[in-house]
C-alpha positions in Angstrom: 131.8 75.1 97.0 130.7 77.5 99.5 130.4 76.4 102.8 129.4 78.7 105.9 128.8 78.6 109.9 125.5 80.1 111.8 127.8 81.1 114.6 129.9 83.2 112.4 127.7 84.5 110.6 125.1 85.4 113.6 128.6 87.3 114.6 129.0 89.2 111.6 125.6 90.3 111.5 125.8 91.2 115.3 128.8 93.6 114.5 127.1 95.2 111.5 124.3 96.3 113.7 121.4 95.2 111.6 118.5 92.1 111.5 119.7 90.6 107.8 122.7 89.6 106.8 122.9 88.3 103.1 125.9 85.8 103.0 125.0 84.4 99.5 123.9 85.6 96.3 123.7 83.5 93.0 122.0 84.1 89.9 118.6 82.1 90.7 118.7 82.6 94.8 120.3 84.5 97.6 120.2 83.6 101.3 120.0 85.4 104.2 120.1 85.4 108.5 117.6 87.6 110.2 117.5 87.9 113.2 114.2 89.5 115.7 114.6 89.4 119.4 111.9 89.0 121.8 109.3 91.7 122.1 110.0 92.9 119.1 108.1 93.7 116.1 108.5 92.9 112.1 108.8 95.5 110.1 108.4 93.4 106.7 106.8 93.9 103.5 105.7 91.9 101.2 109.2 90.9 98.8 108.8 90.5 94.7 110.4 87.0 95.4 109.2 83.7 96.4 110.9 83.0 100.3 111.4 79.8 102.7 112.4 81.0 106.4 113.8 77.7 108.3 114.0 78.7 111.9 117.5 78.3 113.6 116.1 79.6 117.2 113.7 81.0 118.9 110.0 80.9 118.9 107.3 83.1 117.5 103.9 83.4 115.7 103.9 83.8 112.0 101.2 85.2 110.0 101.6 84.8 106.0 98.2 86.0 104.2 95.8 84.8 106.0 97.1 81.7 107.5 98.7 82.0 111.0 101.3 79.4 112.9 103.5 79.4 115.4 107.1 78.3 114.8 110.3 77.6 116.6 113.7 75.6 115.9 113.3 73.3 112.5 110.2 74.8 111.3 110.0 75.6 107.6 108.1 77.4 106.0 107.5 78.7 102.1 106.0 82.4 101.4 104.7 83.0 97.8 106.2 86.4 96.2 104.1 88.9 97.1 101.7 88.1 100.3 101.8 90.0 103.2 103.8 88.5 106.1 105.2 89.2 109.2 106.5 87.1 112.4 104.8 88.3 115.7 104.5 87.0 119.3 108.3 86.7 119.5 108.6 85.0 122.7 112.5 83.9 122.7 114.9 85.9 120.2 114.3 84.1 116.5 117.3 83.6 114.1 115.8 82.6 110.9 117.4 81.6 107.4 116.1 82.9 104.5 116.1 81.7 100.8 115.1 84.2 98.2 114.1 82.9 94.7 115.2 85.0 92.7 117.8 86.5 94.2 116.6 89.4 96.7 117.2 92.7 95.7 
């Protein structure tokens, strides 16, 4: 079993300076914590791998193809491999889990 904390890993991700932090990587997934404060803008590109973001905090828009919504704490929400997507309007800094299937890079 592997078992982690959001409060320690937001932490190490905060002392490595950067939005993701993978913290798991299997054979069939890996999952991730990004992390985009308010005001600021997603640099994303479409991935080769099918994604679910579940929103820890915050609150923003998101825009996957075509289809916009807003989200905030407890949304889900699944992104076929491929489509263009990016999170925008961040109003309050957005912590976001991510689940890559397959694994990310």
């Amino acid at each position: 079993m592997k078992a982690f904390r959001l409060d320690e890993l937001e932490a190490e991700r905060a002392a490595n300076d950067g939005a993701y932090l993978q913290f798991l990587r299997e054979r069939n997934m890996s999952v991730g914590l990004y992390a985009l404060d308010a005001g600021q803008s997603d640099p994303q590109q479409p991935h080769r791998q099918d994604e679910v973001y579940f929103v820890v905090s915050g609150r923003a828009s998101i825009t996957v193809g075509e289809e916009t919504t807003t989200v905030a704490r407890g949304s889900v929400v699944y992104v076929p491999a491929g489509v263009p997507h990016k999170f925008h309007h961040i109003s309050e800094d957005l912590r976001v889990m991510v689940v890559f299937s397959p694994p990310e890079g």
